[in-house]
C-alpha positions in Angstrom: 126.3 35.3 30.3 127.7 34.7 33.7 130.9 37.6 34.7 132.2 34.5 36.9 131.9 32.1 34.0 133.9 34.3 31.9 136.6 34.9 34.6 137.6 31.3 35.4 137.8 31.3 31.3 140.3 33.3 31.3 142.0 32.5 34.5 142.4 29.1 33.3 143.8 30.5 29.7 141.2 29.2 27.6 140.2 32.4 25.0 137.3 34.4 25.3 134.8 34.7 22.5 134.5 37.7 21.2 131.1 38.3 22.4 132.4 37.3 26.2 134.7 40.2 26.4 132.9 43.1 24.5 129.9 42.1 26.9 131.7 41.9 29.9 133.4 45.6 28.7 130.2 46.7 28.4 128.5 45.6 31.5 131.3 47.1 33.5 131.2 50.4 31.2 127.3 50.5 32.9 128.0 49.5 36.3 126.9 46.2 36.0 130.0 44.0 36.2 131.7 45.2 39.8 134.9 46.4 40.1 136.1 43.2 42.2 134.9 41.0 38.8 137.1 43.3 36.6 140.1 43.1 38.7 139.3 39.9 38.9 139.4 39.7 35.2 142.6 42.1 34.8 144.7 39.5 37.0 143.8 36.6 35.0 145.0 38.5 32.0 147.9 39.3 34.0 148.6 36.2 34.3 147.7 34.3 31.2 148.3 37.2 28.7 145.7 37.6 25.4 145.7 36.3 22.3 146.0 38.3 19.1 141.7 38.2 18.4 141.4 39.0 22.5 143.8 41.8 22.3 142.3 43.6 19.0 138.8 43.4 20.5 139.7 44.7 23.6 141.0 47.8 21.8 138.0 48.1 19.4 135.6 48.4 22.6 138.0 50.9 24.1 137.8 52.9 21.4 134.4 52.8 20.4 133.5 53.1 24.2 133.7 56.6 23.7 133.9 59.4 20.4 136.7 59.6 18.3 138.6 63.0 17.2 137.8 63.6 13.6 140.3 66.7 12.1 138.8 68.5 8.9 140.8 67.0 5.7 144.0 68.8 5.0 147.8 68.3 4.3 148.7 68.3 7.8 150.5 65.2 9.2 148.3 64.5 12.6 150.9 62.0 14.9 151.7 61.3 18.1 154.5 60.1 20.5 154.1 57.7 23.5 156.5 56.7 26.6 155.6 53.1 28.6 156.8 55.3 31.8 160.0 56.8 33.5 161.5 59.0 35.9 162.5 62.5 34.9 160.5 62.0 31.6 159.5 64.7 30.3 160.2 64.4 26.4 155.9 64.6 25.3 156.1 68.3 26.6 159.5 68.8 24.5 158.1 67.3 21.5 154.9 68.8 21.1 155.7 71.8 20.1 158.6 71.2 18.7 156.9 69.1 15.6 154.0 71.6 16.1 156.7 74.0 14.6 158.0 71.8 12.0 154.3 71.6 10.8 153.3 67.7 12.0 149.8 68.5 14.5 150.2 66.8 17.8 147.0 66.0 19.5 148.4 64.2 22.7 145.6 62.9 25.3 148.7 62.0 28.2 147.9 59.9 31.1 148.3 61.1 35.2 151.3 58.6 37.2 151.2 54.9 37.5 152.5 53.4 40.4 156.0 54.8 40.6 156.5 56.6 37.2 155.3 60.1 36.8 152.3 61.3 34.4 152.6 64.3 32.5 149.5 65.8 33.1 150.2 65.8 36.6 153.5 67.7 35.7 151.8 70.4 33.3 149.2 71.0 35.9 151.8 72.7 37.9 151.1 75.2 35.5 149.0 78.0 37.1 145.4 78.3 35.4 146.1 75.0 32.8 143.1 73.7 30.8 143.4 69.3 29.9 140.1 68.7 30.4 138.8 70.8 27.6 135.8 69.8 25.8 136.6 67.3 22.6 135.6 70.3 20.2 138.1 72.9 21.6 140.9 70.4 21.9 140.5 69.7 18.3 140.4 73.3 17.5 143.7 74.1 19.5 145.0 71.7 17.7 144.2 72.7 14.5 144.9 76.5 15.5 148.8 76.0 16.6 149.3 72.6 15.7 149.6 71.2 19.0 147.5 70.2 22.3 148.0 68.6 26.0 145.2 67.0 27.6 144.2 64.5 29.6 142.3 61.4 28.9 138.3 62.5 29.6 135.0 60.9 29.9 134.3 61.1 26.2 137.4 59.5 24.8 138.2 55.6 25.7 135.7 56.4 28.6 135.9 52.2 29.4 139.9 52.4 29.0 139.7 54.9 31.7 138.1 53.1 34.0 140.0 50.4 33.7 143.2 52.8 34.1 142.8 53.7 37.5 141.7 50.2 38.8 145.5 49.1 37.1 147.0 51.3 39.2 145.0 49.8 42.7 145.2 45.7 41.7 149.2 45.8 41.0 148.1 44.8 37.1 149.8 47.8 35.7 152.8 45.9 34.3 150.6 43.5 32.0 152.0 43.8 28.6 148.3 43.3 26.5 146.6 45.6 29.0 149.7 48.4 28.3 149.2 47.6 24.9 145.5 48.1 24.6 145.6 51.3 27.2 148.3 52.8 24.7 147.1 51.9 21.1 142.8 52.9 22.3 143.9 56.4 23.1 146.0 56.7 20.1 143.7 55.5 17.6 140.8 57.8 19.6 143.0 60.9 18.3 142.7 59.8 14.5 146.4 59.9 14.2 148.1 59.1 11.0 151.6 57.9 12.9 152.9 57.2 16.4 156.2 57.4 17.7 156.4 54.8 20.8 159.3 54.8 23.2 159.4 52.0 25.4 161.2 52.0 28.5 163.3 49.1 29.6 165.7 48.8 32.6 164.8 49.0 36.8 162.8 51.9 36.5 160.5 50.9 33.7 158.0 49.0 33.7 159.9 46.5 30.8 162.6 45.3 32.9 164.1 43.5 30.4 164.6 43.7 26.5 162.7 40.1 26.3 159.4 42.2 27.8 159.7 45.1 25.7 160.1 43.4 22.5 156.9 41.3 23.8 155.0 45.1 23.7 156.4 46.2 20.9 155.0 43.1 18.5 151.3 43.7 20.6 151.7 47.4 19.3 152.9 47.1 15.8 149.7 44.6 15.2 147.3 47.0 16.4 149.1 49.9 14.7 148.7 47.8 11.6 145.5 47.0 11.6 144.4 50.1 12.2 146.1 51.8 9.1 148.6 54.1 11.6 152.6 54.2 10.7 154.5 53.4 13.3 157.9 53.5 15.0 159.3 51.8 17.8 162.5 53.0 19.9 163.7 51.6 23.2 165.6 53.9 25.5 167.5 53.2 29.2 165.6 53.7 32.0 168.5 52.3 34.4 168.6 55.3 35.4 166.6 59.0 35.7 166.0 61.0 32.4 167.5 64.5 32.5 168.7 65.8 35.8 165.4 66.1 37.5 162.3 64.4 38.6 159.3 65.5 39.7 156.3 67.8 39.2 157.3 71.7 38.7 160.8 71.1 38.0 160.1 68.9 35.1 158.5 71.7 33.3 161.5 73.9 34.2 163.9 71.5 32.8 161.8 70.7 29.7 161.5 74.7 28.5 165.3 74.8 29.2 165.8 72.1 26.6 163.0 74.3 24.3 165.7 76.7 24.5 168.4 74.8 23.8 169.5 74.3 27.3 168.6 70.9 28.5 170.8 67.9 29.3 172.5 65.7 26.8 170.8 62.5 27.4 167.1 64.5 27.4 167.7 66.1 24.2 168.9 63.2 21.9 166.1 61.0 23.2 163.5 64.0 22.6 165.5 63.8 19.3 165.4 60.3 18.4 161.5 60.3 18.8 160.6 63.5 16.9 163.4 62.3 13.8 161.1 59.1 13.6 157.8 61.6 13.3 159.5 64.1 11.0 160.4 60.6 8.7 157.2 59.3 8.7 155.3 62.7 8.0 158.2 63.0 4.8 159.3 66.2 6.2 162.9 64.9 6.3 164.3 62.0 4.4 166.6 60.7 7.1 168.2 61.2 10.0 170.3 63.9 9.2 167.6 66.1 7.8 165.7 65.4 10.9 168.8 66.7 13.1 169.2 69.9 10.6 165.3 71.1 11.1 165.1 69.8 15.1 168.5 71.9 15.7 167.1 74.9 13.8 163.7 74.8 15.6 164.9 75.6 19.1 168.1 77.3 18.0 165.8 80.1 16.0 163.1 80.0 19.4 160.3 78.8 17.1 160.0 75.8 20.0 159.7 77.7 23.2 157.2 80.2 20.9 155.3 77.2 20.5 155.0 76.2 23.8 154.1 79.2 25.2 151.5 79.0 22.2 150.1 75.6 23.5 150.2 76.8 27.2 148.5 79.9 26.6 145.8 78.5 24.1 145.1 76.0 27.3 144.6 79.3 29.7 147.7 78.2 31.4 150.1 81.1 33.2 153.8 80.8 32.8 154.5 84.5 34.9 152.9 83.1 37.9 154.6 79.2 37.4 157.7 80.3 38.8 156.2 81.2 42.4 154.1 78.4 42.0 157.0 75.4 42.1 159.5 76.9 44.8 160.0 74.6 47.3 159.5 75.0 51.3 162.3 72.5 52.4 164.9 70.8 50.7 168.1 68.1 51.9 171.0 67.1 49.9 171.5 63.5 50.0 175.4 62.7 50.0 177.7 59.6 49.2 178.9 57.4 52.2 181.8 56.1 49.8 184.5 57.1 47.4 184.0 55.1 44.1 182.3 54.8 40.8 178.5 54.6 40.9 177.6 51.2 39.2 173.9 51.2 40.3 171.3 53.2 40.5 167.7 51.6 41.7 165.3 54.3 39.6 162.5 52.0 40.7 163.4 53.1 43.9 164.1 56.4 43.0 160.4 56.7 41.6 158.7 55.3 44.8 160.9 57.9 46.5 159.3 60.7 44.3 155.8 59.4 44.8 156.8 59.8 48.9 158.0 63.2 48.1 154.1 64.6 46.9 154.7 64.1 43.0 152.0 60.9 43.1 149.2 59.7 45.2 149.4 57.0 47.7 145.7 57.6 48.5 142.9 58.7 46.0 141.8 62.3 47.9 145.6 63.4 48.0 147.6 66.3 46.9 149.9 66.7 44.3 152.7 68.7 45.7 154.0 71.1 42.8 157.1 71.8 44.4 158.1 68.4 44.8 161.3 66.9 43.2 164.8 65.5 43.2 167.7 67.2 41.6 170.5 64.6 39.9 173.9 65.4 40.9 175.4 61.6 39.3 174.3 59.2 37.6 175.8 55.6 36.9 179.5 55.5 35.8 180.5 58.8 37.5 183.1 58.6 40.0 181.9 60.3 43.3 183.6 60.8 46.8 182.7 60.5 50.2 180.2 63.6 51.2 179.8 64.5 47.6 176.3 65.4 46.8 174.5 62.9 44.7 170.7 63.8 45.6 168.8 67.2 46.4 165.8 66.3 47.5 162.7 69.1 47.8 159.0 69.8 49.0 156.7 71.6 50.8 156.1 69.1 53.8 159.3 68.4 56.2 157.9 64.7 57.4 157.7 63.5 53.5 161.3 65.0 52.8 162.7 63.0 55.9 160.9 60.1 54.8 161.7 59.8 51.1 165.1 60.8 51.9 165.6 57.8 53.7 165.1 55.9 50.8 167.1 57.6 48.4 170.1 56.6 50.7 169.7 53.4 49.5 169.6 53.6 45.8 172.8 53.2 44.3 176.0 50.9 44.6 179.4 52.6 44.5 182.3 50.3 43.6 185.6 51.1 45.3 
């Protein structure tokens, strides 16, 4: 077999054999295929797409690049939730131990940022001492010890999926909908889940910017979910504009053990919700909705979902006396309205680029994360707002990065007079 053969195949949207791609997966596994044939290969896809065969044998090499996370047999429920990518998402750190609590066991392997959206491993690493790169045995054992794990994707799970992850994030491929799909559904099915929760983003700030392409996802999901025996549910939530009131690395984790508590914003909570109802459904722990809202409400109101999370945190050698110190911020600028009106707009693509300027993402492969990094929400669309209000705090550890990505905030919403 010839790489270039198999690339002008797909480039010119004929459909590979199945023996084309799983070699081609496995030459570039080994080192073989370059990484200039694979991106090569990923923009075709990009733009051509994959057919249902192409798509389910892309996923079975994935997963069978690497091992699979086998739980002893029990009565536990073993599920997981996913987000396509946001700003100010935090929810997967919410729900964890939240349905760890209501007896469901989460084993979540979370992914770092791509492009402009934040990863939540890069946000839990803010957490002094934090272990996600445990080995496969002791994340299954955390799991099966509190009902609940964070880590991040390693070298033994969907090792070829990996790979293929962080050259995404260098070709501008990210947004293809079958290579989302296949990223998503390998991991998932590499945590022998029962069920999955997926939340896909659509709006300026995700990377389904329209209903059309999230709907196109959600189909590619449901098929793989299918044939792989998993239950699944699909929501779609706004991302037209940031989730919860900030965005960022530290203050994300501040802002999701303040909803643990019972303290977190409105529109953070009932999406958190919305997810974990589907979950609590699917593992027959509530019947409906209601149910779902009665055992979620008593969770965090009796502190069984911070107890959790400070379970999970401390099982992974993490240190939430020392986080505090660890996340406060060296400058800061508030970012204020030019105009008296009612916001309309808000450019969270924008918004998200602005956060990767900030230090909460890498713009080259040696950087820094910067902990302390993060924007505060003042407003979001529909508020009414007057000239010199605050709509933006903006904060770091590096003076030149605040100017610059406070530049660019300036520009990121339309007020109507």
């Amino acid at each position: 077999m010839i790489p270039s053969d198999i690339i002008a195949r797909k480039r010119n949207g004929k459909e590979l054999k199945s023996n084309d791609l799983s070699w081609f997966i496995t030459k570039y596994l080994r080192g073989d295929i370059s990484d200039a044939q694979m991106s090569a290969l990923l923009m075709a896809i990009y733009f051509n797409g994959m057919t249902e065969k192409e798509l389910l044998i892309l996923v079975d090499e994935m997963v069978h690049s690497g091992q699979v996370v086998k739980f002893e047999k029990s009565n536990f429920f073993i599920a997981d939730k996913h987000s396509t990518g946001g700003i100010g998402d935090k929810t997967s750190i919410i729900l964890a131990p939240i349905m760890a609590a209501a007896g469901i066991r989460i084993p979540m392997i979370a992914g770092r940022g791509l492009e402009y959206t934040g990863g939540t491993i890069d946000k839990l690493e803010a957490i002094p001492g934090i272990n996600v790169t445990p080995s496969l045995d002791k994340f299954r054992s955390w799991v099966e010890n509190i009902g609940c794990a964070i880590i991040s994707q390693s070298k033994n799970i969907c090792p070829a999926d990996n790979k293929i992850y962080a050259l995404r994030n260098q070709t501008a491929t990210v947004p293809s909908i079958p290579i989302i799909c296949s990223s998503i559904m390998s991991k998932k099915i590499a945590e022998g889940i029962m069920g999955l929760v997926m939340d896909i983003k659509v709006g300026n700030g995700a990377f389904m910017k329209t209903k059309n392409d999230a709907l196109e996802l959600s189909i590619l999901i449901k098929k793989v979910a299918i044939s792989y025996g998993i239950k699944i549910d699909i929501i779609y939530s706004d991302m037209n504009q940031p989730l919860g009131r900030y965005a960022g690395l530290g203050c994300e984790i501040t802002e999701a053990i303040d909803c643990l508590k019972g303290n977190g914003p409105q529109d953070l909570i009932n999406n958190t919700f919305e997810l974990c109802s589907c979950l609590l459904i699917q593992a027959g722990k509530a019947k409906d909705k209601q149910e779902s809202k009665e055992i979620f409400n008593t969770i965090i109101e009796t502190g069984k979902a911070f107890e959790f999370f400070q379970k999970m945190i401390a099982l992974q050698n993490g240190c939430l006396k020392q986080f505090e110190n660890n996340i406060i911020p060296k400058y800061e600028k508030i970012i204020r309205s030019t105009k008296n009106g009612t916001i309309i707009y808000m450019d969270t693509e924008k918004i998200g680029w602005s956060l990767i300027e900030l230090g909460c993402g890498k713009k080259e492969k040696l950087e820094r994360l910067d902990n302390t990094a993060g924007i505060e929400f003042f407003v979001k669309p529909g508020d009414t707002i007057k000239k010199g209000s605050p709509i933006y705090r903006a904060f770091n550890a590096n003076s030149k990065k605040l100017d610059s990505a406070s530049e660019l905030l300036l520009n990121t919403i339309k007020v109507h007079r």
